[in-house]
Biotite code that builds the C-alpha atoms (Angstrom):
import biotite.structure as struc

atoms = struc.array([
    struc.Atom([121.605, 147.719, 165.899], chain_id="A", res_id=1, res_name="UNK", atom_name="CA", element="C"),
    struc.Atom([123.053, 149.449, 162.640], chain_id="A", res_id=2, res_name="UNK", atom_name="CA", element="C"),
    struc.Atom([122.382, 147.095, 159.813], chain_id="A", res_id=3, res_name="UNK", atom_name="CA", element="C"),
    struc.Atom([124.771, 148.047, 156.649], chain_id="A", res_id=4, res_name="UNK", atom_name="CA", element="C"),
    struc.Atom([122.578, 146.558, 153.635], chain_id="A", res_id=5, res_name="UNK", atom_name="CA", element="C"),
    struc.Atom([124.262, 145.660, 150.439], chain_id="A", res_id=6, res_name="UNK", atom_name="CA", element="C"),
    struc.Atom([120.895, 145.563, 148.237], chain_id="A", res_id=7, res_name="UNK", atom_name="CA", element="C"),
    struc.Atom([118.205, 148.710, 148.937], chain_id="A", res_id=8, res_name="UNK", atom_name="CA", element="C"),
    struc.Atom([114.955, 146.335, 150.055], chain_id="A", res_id=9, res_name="UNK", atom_name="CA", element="C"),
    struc.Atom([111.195, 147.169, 148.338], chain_id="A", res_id=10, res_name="UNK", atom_name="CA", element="C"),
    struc.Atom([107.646, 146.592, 149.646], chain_id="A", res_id=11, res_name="UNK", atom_name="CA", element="C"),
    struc.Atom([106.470, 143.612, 148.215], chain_id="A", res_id=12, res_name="UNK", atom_name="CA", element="C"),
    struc.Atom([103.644, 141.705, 149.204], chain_id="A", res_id=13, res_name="UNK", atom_name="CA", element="C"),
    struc.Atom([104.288, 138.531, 147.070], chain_id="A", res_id=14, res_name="UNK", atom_name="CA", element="C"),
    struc.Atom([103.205, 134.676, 147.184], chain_id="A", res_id=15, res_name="UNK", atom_name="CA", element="C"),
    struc.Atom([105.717, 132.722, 148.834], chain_id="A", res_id=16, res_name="UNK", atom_name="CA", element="C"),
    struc.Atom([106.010, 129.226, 149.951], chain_id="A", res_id=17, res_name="UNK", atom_name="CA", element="C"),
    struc.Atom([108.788, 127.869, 151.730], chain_id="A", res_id=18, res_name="UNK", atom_name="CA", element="C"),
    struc.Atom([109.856, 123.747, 152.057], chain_id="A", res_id=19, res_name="UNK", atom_name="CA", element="C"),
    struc.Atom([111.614, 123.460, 155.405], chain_id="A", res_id=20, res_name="UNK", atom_name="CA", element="C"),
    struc.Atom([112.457, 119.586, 155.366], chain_id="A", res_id=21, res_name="UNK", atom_name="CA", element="C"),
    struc.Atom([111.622, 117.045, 153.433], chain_id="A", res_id=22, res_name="UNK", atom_name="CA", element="C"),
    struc.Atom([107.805, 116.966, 154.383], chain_id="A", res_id=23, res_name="UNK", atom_name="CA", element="C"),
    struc.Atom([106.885, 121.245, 155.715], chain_id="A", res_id=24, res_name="UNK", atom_name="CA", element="C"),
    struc.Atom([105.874, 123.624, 153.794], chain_id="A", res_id=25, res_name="UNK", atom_name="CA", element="C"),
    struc.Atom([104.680, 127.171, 154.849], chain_id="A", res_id=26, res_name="UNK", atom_name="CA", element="C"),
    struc.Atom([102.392, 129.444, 153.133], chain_id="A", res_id=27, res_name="UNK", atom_name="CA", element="C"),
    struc.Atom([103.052, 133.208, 153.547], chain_id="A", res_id=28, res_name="UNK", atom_name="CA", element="C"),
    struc.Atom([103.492, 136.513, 151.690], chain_id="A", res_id=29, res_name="UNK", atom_name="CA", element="C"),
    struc.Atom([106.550, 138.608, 151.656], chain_id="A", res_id=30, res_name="UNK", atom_name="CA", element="C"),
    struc.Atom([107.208, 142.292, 153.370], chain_id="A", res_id=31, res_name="UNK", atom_name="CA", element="C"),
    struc.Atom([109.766, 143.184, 151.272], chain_id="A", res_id=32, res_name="UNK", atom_name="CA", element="C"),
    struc.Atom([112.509, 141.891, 148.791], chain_id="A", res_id=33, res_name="UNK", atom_name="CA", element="C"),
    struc.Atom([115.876, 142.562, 147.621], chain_id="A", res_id=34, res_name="UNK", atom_name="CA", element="C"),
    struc.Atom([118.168, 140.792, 144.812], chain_id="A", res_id=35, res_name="UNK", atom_name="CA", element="C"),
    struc.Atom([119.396, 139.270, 148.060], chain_id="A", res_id=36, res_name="UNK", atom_name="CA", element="C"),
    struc.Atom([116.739, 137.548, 149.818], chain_id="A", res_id=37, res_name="UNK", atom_name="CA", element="C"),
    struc.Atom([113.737, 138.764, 151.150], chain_id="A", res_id=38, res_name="UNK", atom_name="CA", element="C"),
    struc.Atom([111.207, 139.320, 154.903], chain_id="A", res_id=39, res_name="UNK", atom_name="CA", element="C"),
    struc.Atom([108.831, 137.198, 155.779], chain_id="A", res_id=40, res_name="UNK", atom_name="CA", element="C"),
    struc.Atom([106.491, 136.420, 158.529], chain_id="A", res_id=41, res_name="UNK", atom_name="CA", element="C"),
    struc.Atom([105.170, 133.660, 159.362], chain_id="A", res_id=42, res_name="UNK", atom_name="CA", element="C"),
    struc.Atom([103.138, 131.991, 162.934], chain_id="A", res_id=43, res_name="UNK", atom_name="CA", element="C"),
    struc.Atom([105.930, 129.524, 163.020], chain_id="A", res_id=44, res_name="UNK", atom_name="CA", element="C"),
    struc.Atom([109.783, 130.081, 163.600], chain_id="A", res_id=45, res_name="UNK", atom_name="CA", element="C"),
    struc.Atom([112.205, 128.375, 161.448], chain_id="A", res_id=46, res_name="UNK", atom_name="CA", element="C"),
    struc.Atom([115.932, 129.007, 163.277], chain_id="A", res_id=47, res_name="UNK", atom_name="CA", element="C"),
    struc.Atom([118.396, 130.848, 162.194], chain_id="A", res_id=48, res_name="UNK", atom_name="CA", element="C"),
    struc.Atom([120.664, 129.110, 159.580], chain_id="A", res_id=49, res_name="UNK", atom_name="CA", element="C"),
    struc.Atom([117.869, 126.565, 158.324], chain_id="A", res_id=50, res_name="UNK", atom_name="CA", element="C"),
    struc.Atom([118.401, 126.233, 154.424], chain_id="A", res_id=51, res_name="UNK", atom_name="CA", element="C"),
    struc.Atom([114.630, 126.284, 153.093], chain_id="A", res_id=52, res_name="UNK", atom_name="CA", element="C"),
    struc.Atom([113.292, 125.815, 149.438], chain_id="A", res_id=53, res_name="UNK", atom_name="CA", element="C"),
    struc.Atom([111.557, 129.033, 148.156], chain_id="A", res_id=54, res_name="UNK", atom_name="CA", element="C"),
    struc.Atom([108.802, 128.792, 145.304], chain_id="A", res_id=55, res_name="UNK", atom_name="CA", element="C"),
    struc.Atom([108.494, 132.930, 144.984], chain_id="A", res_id=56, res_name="UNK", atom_name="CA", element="C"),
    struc.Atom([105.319, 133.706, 143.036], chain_id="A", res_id=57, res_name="UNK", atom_name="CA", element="C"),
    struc.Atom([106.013, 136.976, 140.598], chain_id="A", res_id=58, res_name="UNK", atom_name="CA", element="C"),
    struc.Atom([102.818, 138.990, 139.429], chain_id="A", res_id=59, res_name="UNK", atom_name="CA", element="C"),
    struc.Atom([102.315, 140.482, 135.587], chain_id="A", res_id=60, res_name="UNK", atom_name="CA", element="C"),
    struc.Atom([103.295, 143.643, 136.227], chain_id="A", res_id=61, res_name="UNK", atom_name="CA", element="C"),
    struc.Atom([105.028, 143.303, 132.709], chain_id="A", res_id=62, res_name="UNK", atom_name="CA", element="C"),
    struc.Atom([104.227, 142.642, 129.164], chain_id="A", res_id=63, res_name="UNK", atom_name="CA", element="C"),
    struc.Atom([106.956, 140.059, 129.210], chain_id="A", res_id=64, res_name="UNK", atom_name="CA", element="C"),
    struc.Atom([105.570, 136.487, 130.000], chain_id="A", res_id=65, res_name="UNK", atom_name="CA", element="C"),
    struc.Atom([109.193, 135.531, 130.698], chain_id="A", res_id=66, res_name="UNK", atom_name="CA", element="C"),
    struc.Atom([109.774, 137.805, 133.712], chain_id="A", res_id=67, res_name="UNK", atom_name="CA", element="C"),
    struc.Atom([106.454, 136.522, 135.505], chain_id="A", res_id=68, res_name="UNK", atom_name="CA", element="C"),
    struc.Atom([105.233, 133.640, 137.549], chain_id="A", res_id=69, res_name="UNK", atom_name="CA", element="C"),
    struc.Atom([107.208, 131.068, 139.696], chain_id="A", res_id=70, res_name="UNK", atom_name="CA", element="C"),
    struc.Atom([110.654, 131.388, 140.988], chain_id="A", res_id=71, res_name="UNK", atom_name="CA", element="C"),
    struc.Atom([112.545, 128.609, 142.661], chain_id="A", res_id=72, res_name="UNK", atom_name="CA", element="C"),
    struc.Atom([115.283, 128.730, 144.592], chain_id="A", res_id=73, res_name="UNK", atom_name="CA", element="C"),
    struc.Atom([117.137, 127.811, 147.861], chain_id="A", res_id=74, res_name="UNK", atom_name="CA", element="C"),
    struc.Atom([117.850, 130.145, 150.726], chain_id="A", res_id=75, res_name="UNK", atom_name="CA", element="C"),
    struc.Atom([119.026, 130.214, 154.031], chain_id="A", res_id=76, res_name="UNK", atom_name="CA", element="C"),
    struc.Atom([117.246, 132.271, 157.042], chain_id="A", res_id=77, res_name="UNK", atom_name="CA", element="C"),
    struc.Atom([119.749, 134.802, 158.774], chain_id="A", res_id=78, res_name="UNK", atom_name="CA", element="C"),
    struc.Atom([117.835, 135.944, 161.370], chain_id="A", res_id=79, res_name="UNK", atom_name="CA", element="C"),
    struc.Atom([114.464, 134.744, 163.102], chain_id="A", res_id=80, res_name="UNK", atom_name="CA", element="C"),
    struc.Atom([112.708, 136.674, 165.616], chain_id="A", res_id=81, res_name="UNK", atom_name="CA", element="C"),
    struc.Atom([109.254, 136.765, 167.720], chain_id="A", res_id=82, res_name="UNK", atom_name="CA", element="C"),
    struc.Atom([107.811, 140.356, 166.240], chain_id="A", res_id=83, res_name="UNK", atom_name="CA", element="C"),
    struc.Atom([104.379, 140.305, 167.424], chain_id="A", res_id=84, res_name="UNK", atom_name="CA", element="C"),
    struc.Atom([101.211, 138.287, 169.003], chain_id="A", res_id=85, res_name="UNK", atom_name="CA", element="C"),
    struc.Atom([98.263, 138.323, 167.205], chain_id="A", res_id=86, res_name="UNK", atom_name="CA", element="C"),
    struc.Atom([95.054, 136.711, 168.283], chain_id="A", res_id=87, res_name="UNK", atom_name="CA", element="C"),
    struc.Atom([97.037, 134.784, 171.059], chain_id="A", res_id=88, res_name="UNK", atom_name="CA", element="C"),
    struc.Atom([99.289, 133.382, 168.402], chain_id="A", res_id=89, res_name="UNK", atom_name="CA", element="C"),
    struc.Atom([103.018, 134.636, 168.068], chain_id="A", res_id=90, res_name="UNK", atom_name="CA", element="C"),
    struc.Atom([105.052, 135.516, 164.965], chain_id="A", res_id=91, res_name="UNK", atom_name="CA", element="C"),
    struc.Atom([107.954, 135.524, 163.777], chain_id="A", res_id=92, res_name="UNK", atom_name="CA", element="C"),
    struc.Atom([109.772, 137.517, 161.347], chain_id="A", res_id=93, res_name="UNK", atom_name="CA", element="C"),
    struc.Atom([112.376, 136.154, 159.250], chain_id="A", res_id=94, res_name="UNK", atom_name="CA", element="C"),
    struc.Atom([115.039, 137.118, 156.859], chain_id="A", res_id=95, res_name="UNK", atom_name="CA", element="C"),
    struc.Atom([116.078, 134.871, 153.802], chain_id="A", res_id=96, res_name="UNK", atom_name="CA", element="C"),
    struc.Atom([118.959, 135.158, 151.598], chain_id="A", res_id=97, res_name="UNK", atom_name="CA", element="C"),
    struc.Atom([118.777, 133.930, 148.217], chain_id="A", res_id=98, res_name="UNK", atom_name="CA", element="C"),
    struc.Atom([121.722, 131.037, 147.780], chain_id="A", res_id=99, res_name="UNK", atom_name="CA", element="C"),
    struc.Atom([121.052, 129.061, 144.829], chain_id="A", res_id=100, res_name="UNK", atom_name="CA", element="C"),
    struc.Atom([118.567, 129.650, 142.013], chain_id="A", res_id=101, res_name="UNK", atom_name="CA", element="C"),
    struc.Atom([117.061, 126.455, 140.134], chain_id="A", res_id=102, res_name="UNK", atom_name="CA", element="C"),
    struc.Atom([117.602, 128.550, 137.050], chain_id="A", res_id=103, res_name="UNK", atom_name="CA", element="C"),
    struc.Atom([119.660, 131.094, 135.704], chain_id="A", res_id=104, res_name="UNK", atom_name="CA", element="C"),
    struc.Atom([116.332, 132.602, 134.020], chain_id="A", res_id=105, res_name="UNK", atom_name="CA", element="C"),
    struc.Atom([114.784, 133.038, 137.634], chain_id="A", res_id=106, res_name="UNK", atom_name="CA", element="C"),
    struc.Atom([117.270, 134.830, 138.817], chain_id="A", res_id=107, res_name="UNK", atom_name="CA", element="C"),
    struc.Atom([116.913, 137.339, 136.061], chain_id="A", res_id=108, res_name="UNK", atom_name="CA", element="C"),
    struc.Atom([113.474, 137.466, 136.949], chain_id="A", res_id=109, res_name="UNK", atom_name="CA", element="C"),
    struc.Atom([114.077, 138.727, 140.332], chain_id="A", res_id=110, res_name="UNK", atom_name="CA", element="C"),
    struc.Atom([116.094, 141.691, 139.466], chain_id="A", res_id=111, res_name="UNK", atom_name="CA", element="C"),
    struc.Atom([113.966, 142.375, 136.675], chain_id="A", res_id=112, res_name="UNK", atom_name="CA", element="C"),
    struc.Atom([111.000, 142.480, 139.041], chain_id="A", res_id=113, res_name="UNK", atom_name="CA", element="C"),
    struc.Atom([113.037, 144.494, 142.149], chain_id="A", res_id=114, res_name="UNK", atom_name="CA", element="C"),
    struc.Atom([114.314, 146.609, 139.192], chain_id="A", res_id=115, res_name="UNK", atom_name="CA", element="C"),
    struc.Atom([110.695, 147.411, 138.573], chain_id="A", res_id=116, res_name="UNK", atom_name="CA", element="C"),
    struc.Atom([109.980, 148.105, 141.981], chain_id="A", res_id=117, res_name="UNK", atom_name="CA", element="C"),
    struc.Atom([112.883, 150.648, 142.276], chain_id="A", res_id=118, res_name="UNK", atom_name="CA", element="C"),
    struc.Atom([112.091, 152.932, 139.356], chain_id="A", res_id=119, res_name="UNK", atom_name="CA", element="C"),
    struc.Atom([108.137, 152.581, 140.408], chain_id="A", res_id=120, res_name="UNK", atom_name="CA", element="C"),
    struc.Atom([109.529, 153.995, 143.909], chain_id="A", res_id=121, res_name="UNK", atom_name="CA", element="C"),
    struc.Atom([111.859, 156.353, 142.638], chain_id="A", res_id=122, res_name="UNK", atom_name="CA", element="C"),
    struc.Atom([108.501, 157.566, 140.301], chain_id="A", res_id=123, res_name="UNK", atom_name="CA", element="C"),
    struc.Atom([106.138, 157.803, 143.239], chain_id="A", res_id=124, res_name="UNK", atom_name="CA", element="C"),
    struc.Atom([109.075, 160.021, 145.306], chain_id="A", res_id=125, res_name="UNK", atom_name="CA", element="C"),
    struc.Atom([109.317, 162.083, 141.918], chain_id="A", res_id=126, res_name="UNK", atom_name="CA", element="C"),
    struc.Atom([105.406, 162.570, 141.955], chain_id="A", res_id=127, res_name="UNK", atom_name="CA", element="C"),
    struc.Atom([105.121, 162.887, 145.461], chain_id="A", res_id=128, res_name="UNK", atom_name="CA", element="C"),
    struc.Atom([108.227, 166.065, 145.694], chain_id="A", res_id=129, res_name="UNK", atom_name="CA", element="C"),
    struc.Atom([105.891, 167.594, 142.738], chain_id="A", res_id=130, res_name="UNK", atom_name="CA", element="C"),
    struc.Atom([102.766, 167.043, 144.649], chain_id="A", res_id=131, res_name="UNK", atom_name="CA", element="C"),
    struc.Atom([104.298, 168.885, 148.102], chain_id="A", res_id=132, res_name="UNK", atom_name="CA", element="C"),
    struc.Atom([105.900, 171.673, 145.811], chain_id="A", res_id=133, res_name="UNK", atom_name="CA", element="C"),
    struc.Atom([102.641, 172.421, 144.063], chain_id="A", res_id=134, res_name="UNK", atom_name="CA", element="C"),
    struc.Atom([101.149, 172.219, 147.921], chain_id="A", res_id=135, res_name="UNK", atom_name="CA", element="C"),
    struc.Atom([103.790, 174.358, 148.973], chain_id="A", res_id=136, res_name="UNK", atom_name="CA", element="C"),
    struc.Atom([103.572, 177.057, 146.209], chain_id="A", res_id=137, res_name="UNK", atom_name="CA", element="C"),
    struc.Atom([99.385, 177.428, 146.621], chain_id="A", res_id=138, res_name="UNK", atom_name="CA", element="C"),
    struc.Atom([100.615, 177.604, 150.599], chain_id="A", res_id=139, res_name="UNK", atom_name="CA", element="C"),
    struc.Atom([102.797, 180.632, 149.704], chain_id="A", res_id=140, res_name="UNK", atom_name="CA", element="C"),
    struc.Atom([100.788, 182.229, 146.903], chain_id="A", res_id=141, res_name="UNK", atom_name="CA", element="C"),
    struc.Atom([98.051, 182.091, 149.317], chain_id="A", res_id=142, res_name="UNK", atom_name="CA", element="C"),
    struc.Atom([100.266, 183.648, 151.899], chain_id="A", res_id=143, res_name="UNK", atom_name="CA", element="C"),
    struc.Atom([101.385, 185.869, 149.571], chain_id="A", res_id=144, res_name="UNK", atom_name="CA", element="C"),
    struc.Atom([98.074, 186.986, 148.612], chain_id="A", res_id=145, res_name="UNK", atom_name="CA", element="C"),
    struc.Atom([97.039, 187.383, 152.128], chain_id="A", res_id=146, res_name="UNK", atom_name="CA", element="C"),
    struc.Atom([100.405, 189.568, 152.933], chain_id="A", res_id=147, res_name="UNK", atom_name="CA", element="C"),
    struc.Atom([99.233, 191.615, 150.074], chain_id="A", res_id=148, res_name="UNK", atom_name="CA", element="C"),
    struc.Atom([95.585, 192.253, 150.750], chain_id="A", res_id=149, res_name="UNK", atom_name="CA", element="C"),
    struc.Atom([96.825, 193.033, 154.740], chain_id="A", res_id=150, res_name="UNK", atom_name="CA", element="C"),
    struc.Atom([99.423, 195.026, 153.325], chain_id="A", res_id=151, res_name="UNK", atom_name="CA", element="C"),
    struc.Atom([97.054, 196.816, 151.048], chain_id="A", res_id=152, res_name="UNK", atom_name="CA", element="C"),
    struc.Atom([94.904, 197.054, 153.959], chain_id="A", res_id=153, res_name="UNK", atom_name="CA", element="C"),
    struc.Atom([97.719, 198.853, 156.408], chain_id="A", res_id=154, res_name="UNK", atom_name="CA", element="C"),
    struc.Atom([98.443, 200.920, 152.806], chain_id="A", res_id=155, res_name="UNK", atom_name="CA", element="C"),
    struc.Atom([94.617, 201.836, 153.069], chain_id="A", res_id=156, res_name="UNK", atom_name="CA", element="C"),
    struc.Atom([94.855, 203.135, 156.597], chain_id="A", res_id=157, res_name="UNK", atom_name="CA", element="C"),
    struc.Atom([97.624, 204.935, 156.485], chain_id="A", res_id=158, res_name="UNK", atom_name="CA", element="C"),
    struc.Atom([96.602, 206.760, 153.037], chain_id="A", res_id=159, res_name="UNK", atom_name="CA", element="C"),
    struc.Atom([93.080, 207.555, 155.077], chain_id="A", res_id=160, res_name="UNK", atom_name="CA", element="C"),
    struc.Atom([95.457, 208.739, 158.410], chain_id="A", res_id=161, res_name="UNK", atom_name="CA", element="C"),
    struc.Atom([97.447, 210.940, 155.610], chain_id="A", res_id=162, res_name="UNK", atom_name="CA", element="C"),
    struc.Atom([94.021, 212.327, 153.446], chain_id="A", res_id=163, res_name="UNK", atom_name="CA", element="C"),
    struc.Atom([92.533, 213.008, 156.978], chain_id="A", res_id=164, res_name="UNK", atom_name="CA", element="C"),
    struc.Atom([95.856, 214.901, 158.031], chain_id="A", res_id=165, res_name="UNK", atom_name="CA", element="C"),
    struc.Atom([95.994, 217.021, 155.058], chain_id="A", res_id=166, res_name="UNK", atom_name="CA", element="C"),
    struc.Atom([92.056, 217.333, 154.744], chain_id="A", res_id=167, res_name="UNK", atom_name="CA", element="C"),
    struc.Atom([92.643, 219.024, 158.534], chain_id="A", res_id=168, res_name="UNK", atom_name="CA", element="C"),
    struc.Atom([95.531, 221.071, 156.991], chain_id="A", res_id=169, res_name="UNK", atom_name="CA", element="C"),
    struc.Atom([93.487, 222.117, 154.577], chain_id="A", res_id=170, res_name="UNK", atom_name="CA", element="C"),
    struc.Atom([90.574, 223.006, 156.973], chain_id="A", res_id=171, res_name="UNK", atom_name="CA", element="C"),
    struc.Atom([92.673, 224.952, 158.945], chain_id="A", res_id=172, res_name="UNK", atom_name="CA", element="C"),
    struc.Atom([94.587, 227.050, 155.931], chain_id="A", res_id=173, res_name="UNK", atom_name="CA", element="C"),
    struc.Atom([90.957, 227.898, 154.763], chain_id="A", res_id=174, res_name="UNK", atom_name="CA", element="C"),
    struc.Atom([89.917, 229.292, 158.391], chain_id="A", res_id=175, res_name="UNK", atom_name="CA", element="C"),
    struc.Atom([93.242, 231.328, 157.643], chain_id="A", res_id=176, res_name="UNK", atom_name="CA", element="C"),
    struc.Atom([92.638, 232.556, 154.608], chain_id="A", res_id=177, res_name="UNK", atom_name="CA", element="C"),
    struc.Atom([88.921, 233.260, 155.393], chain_id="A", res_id=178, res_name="UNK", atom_name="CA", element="C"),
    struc.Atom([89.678, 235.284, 158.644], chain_id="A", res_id=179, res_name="UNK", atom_name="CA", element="C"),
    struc.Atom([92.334, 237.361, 156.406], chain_id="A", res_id=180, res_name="UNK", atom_name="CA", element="C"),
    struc.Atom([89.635, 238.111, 154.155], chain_id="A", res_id=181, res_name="UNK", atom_name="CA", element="C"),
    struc.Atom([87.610, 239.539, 156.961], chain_id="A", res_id=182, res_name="UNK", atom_name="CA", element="C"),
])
């Protein structure tokens, strides 16, 4: 299935409760978010299309007290499906699209804290291309080095095969020159 996403989703392992009905609620904790809506999983299914309340719980990861703590809103799940069975017990992962914010505040407090999220990811990919080409460039200074010292070394044995040669040369113009003499 090709999924075209209009919002980029983030890890996000946040607080989450979710009224389905007048009298159900579900505790769980988010996968990931978007300004859209966000994953969840949870050991119960709630179908496709259900409209659910959503109290989203935002951590200080700001100086800003007014881009923290509870968001409401309403969403509806889009899709609802059986992802794995733990302990004998299935669950299901569901997505939620954000439809109606309580406030116009909470909403700002979403894309203030996804906003977050994206230039913390785009400074971890940053730090983590610096990290692989400092990895790299001890990988091929090391090479390098190696390359040299096993050139030197063929340099080495070839200058030896050369001093040997002309030592013999030498040898053998002396035995010349001494049976001249003679």
């Amino acid at each position: 299935m090709n999924e075209k996403r209009k919002e980029h989703r983030l890890r996000a392992n946040l607080a989450i409760k979710l009224a389905v009905g007048k009298d159900r609620e579900l505790l769980a904790r988010t996968e990931n978010i978007s300004r859209l809506g966000t994953y969840v999983m949870l050991s119960k299914e709630i179908p496709a299309g259900q409209a659910v309340g959503i109290t989203l719980e935002l951590p200080a990861y700001t100086q800003d007290p007014s881009l923290i703590g509870d968001v409401s809103c309403t969403g509806t799940v889009f899709r609802a499906s059986p992802v794995r069975e733990i302990d004998g017990k299935q669950w299901y992962g569901m997505g939620i699209f954000f439809t109606d914010f309580a406030d116009p505040e909470d909403k700002q407090k979403v894309s203030a804290f996804v906003d977050h999220l994206i230039e913390r990811e785009e400074q971890d990919i940053k730090e983590g291309l610096k990290r692989r080409k400092e990895k790299e460039a001890a990988y091929l200074d090391a090479r390098h080095k190696k390359d040299v010292a096993a050139g030197q070394d063929e340099f080495q044995k070839e200058a030896l095969g050369l001093l040997q040669q002309i030592s013999g040369r030498l040898d053998a113009i002396e035995r010349q020159l001494n049976s001249r003499k003679k």
